[in-house]
C-alpha positions as CSV (number, residue, x, y, z in Angstrom):
1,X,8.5,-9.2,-55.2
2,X,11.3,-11.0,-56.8
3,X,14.5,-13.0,-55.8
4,X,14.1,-16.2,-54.7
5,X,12.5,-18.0,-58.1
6,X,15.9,-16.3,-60.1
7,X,14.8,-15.6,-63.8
8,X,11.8,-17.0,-62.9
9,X,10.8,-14.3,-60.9
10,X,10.7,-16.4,-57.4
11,X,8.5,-17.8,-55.3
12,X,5.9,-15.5,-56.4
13,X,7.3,-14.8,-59.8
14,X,5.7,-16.1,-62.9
15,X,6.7,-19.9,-62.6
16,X,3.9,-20.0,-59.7
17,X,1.3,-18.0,-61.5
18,X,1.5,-20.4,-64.4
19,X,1.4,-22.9,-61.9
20,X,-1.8,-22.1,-60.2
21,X,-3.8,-20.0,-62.1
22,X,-2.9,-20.2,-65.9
23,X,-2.0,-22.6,-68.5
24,X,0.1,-22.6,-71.6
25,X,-1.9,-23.8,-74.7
26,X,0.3,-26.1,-77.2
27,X,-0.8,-26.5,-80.7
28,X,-3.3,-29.2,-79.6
29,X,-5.1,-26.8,-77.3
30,X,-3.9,-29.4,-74.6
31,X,-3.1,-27.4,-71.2
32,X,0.4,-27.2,-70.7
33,X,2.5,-26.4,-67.3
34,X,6.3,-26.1,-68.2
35,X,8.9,-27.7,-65.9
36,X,9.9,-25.8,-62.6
37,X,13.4,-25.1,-61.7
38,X,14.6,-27.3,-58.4
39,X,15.0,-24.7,-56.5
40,X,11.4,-23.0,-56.7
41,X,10.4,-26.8,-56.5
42,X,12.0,-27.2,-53.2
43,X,10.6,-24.1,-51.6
44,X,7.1,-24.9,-52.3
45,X,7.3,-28.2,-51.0
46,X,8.5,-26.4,-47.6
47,X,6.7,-23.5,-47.6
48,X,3.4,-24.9,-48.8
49,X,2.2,-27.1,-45.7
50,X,2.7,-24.3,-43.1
51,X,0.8,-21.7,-45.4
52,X,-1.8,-24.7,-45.4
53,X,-1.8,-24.9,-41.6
54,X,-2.9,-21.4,-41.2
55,X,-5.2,-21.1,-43.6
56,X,-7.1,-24.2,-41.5
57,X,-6.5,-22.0,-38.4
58,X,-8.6,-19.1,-40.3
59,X,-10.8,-21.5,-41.5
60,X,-12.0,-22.9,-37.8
61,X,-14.2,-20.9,-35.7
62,X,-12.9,-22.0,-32.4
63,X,-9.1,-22.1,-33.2
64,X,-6.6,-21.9,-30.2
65,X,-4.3,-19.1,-31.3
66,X,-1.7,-18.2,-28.9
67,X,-3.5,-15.5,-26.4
68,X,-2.0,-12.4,-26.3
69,X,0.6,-11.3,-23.4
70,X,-1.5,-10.3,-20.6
71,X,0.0,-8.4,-17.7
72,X,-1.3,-8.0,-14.2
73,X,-2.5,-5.5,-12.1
74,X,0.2,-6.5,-9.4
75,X,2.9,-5.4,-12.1
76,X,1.6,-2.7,-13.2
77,X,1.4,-1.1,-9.7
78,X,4.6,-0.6,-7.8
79,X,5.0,-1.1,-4.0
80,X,6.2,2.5,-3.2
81,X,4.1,4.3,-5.9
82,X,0.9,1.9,-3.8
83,X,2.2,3.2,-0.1
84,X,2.5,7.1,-1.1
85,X,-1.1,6.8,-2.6
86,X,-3.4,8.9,0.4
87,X,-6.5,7.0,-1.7
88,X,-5.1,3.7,-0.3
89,X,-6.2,4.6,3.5
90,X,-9.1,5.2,5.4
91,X,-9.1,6.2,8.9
92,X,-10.6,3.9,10.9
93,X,-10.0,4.2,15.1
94,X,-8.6,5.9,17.5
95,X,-6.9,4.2,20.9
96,X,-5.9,5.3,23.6
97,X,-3.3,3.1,26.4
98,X,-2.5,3.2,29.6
99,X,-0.8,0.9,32.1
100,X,0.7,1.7,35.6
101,X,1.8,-0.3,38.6
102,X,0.2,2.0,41.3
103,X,-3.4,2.0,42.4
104,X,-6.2,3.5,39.6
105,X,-5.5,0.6,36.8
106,X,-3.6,-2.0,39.3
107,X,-6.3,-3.6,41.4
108,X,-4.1,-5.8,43.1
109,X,-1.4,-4.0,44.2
110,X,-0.1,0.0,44.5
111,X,3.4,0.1,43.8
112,X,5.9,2.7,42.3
113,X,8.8,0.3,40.6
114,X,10.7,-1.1,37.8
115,X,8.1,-0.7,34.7
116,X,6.1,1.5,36.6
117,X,3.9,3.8,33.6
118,X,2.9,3.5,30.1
119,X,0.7,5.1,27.9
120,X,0.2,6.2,24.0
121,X,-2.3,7.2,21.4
122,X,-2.3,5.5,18.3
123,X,-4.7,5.7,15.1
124,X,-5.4,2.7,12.6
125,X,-6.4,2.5,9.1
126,X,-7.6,-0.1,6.4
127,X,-5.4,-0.1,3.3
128,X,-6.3,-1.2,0.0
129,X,-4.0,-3.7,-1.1
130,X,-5.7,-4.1,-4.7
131,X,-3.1,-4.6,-7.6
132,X,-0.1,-6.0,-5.0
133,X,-1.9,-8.1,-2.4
134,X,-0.5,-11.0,-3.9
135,X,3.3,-9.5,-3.4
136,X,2.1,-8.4,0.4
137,X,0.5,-11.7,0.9
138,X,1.8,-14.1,-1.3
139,X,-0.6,-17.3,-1.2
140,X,-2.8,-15.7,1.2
141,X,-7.0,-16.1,0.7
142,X,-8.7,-12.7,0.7
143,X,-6.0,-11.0,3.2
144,X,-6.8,-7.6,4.6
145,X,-4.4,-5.2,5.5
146,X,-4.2,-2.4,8.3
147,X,-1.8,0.2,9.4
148,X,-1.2,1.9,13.1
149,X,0.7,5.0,13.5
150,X,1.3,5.0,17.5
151,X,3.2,7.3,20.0
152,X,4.1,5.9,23.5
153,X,6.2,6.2,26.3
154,X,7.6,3.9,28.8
155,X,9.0,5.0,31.9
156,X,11.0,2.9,34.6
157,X,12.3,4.0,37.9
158,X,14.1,2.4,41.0
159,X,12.3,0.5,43.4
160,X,13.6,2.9,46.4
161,X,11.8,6.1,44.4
162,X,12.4,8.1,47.2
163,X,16.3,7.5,47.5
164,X,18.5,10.6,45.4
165,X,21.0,7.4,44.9
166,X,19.5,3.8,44.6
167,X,21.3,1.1,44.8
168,X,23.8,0.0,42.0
169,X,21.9,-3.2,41.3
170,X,18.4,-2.3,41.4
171,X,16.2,-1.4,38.3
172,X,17.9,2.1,36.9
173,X,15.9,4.6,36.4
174,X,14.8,5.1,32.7
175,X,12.6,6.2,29.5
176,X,11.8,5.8,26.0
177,X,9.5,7.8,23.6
178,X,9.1,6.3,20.7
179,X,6.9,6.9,17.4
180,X,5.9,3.7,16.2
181,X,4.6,2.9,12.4
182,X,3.1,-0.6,12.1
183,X,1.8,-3.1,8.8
184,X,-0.5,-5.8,9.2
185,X,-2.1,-8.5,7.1
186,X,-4.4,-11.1,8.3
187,X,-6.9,-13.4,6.8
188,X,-9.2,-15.8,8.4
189,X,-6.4,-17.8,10.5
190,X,-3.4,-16.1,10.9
191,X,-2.0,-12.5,11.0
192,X,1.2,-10.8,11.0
193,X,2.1,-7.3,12.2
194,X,5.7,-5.6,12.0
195,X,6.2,-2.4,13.8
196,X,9.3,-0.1,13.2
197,X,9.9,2.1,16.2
198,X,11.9,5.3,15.9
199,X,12.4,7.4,20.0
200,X,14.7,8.8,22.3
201,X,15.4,7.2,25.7
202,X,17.0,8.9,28.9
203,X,16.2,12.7,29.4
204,X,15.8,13.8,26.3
205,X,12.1,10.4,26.4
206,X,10.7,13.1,28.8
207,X,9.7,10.3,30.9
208,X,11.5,12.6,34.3
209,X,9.5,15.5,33.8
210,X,5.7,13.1,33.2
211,X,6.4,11.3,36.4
212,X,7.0,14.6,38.4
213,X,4.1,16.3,37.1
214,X,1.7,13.1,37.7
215,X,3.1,12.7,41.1
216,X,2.6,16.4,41.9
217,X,-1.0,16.8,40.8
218,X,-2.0,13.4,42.2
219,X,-2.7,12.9,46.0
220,X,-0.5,10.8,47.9
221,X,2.6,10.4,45.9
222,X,5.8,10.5,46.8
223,X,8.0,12.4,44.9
224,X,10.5,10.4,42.7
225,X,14.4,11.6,43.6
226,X,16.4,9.3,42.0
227,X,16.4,10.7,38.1
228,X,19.7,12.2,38.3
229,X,20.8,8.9,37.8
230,X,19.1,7.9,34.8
231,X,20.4,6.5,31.7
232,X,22.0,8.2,28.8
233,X,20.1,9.8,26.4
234,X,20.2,8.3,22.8
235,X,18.2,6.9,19.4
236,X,16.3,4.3,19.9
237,X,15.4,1.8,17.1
238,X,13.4,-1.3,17.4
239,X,11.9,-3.6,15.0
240,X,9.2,-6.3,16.0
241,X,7.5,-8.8,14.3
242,X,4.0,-11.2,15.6
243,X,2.4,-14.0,13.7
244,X,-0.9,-15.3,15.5
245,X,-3.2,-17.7,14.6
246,X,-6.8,-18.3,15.7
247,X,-8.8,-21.3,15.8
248,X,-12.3,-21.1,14.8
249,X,-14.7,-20.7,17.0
250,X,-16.4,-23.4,19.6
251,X,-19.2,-23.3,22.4
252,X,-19.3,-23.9,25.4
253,X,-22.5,-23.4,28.2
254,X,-24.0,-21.0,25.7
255,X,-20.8,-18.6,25.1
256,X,-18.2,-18.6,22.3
257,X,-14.2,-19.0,22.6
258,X,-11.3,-18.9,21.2
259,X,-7.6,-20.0,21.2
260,X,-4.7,-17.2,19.6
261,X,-1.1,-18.8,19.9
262,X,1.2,-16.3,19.0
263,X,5.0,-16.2,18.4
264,X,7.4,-12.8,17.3
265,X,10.7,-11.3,18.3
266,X,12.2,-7.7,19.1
267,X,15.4,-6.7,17.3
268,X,16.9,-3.4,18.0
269,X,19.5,-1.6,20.5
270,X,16.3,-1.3,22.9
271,X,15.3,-5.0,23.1
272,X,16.3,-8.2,21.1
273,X,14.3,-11.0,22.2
274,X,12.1,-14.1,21.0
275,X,9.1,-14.4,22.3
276,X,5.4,-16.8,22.0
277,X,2.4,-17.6,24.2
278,X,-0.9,-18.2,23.8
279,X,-4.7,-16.5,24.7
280,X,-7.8,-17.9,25.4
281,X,-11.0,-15.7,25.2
282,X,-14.5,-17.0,26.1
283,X,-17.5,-14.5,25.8
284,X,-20.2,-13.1,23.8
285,X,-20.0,-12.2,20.3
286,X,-16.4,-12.2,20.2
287,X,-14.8,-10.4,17.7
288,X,-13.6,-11.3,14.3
289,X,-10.2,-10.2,15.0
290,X,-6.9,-11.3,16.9
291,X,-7.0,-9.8,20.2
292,X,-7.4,-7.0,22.5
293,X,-5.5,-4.3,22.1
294,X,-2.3,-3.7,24.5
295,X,0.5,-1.4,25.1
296,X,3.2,-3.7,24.9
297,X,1.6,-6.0,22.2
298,X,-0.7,-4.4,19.2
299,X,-4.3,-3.5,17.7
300,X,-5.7,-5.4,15.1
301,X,-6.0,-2.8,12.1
302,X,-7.0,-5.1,9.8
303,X,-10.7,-6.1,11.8
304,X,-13.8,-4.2,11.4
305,X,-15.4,-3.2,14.6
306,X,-18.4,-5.9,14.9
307,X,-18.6,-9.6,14.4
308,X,-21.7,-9.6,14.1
309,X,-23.6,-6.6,12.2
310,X,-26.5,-7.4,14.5
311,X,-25.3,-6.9,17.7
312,X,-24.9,-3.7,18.9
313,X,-22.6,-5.0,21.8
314,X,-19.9,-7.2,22.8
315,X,-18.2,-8.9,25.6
316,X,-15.6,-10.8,26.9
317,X,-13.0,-12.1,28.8
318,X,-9.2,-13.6,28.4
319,X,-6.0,-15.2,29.9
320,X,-2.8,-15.5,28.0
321,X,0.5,-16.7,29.1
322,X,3.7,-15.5,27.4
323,X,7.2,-16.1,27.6
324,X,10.5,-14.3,26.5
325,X,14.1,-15.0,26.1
326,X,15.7,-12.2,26.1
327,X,19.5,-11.2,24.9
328,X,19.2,-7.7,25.4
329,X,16.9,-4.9,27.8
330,X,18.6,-1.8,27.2
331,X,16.9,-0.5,30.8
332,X,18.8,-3.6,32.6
333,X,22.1,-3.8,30.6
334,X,22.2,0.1,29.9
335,X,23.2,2.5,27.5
336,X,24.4,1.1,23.7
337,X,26.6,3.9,22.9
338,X,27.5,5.6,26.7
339,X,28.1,4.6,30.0
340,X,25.0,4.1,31.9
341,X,23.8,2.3,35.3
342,X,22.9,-1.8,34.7
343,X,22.6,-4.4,36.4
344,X,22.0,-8.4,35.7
345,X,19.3,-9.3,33.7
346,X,16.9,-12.3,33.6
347,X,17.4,-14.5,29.9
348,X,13.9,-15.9,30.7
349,X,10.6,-13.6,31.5
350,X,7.3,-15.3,31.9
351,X,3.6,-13.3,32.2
352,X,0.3,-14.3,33.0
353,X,-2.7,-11.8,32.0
354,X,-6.6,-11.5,32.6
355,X,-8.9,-9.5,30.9
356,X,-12.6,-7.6,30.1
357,X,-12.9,-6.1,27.0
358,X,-16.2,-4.5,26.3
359,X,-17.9,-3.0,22.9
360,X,-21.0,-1.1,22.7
361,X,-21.4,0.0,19.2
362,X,-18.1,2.0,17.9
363,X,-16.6,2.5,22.1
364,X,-14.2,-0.2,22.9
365,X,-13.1,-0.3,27.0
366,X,-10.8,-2.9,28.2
367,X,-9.2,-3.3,31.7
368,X,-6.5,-6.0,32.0
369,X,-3.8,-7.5,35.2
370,X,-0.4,-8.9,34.5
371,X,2.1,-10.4,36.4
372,X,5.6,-10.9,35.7
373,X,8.5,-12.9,36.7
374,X,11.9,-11.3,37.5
375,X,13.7,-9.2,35.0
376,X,16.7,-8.5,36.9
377,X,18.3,-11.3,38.9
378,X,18.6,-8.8,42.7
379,X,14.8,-8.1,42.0
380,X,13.4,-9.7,45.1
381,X,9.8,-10.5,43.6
382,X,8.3,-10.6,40.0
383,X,5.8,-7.5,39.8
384,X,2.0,-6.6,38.7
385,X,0.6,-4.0,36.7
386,X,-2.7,-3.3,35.7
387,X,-3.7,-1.8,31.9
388,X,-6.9,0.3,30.8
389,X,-7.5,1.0,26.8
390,X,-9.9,3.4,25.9
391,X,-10.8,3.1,22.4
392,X,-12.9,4.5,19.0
393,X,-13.7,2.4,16.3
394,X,-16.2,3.9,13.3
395,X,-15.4,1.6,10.2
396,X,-17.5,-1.3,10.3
């Protein structure tokens, strides 16, 4: 290699191998070096020190050299390609809901009104967040994630069931199927769920034709008349969203307990509404999740079935109280895209629940009351419903 030393043959030319490694002998036999040019001069003096710099680095056994560029797991695995991967999800229960106003789950009361049935079916699974749990749950310790894929349907009716034309300002009649695809994460404190629910409302929810055929095969019903005036049918779309926390646990005459605050909101052309309470659950070997499953609020998908591996059983009670200000009820203010029967809502909705939920082994049973406030304001009384879930859970 030449160039840089000019005649000299450069940098690495012949100046520098007569520099370092041979001699010129004059006539005395005295070693002789002959004179450099500048230039080749100057570039040594530069380029020396560095070269001498990383023959040290060499020469040290523990030298820091820059590490290589790593990259991560988490970038290397892309959300979508993560969600469409089957591998990702194990089955892990099945649920099944029911609530109704009338007399098998209501214990206090046997009415046929305003939310007056609900049920679904709905199977979780773990999913294995490994490679993007830190872009699912940025921050998070250890978070576990679950998924629920639900299908329910609510059905309300007229307090006069048996009139072929209510009146105006009662509670129209109405439905809403809905197939329902939820996300959680939780870790030890705190979990989140968000739910996107695709249905139908008015005829096409096929709530007329389930309260018909319920009322005809069970004894003592009076036949419902007024479903000629039900709302349109349309899409439905509703998002939601929950954050809970729980509280570790504390003792009290021998039983454990609990506290779950909980806050979320409803966005949608069914409901748009803020909502929070809180739950208190006192028992035996409570649960290491964030609740008892409910219709109207969620499973926890991302909870094993036993607290405690050694118990075989579990029991306990609750009471929450929730609140919700609500902006919108499409089954109050009506259709979003036709005419439809309404009437004036309530922008505040207060509930009080109790509860039993009992587990022996992988069967899960739990029975629950609520009472409501108005929702309408020409609602004469708040109203009570009772809730059964019936329930499957095999991953441990």
């Amino acid at each position: 290699a030449g160039g840089l030393g000019g005649g000299h043959g450069g940098i690495v030319g012949p100046g520098l191998r007569r520099l370092h490694t041979g001699y010129l002998r004059s006539g005395a036999g005295v070693p002789y070096a002959p004179p450099m040019p500048a230039r080749t001069l100057l570039l040594c003096l530069v380029c020396l020190p560095a070269a001498g710099r990383q023959l040290e680095l060499l020469d040290e056994p523990n030298a820091a050299m820059p590490p290589p560029e790593v990259v991560s797991l988490d970038e290397r695995v892309g959300l979508m390609e993560a969600f469409a991967d089957r591998e990702r999800y194990e089955a892990q229960s099945v649920t099944i809901y029911w609530d109704n106003d009338g007399t098998y789950p209501n214990l206090f009361s046997n009415t046929d009104r305003y939310y007056t049935s609900g049920q679904g079916i709905e199977v979780g699974f773990a999913f294995d967040g490994a490679g993007i749990a830190d872009r699912l749950a940025p921050g998070w310790e250890e978070p576990r994630f679950g998924v629920g894929l639900s299908l329910e349907q609510h059905i309300y009716t007229s307090e006069y069931i048996t009139q072929v034309n209510p009146p105006l300002n009662d509670h129209p009649y109405g439905g809403w199927l809905s197939l329902n695809l939820a996300f959680q994460r939780a870790d030890a404190t705190r979990h989140d769920h968000f739910e996107l629910g695709l249905g139908l409302t008015g005829q096409w929810s096929g709530a007329e034709a389930v309260q018909k055929f319920i009322h005809s095969v069970v004894p003592d019903q009076e036949d419902p008349e007024g479903w000629g005036t039900q709302q349109a049918s349309e899409l439905a779309v509703n998002f939601t969203y929950r954050r809970t926390w729980r509280t570790e646990k504390g003792r009290v005459f021998g039983a454990e307990f609990d506290m779950l605050p909980t806050v979320g909101f409803d966005l949608g052309n069914v409901f748009i509404r803020a909502r929070g309470g809180a739950m208190v659950r006192v028992g035996m070997v409570l649960p290491d999740d964030f609740g008892p499953a409910s219709l109207l609020g969620f499973k926890d998908h991302t909870a094993g079935a036993f607290a405690d591996p050694c118990r075989d059983w579990s029991l306990y009670g609750y009471l929450s109280v929730n609140a919700d200000a609500v902006a919108r009820n499409m089954f109050l203010d009506g259709n979003t895209f036709a005419d439809s029967r309404s009437t004036d809502r309530e922008d505040l909705v207060g509930r009080l629940t109790v509860g039993v939920v009992a587990r022996w082994k992988s069967a899960y049973l739990g029975w629950a009351q609520t009472w409501e406030t108005k929702t309408f304001e020409a609602q004469p009384n708040g109203q009570t419903y009772g809730s059964v879930v019936l329930g499957c859970q095999w991953r441990f």
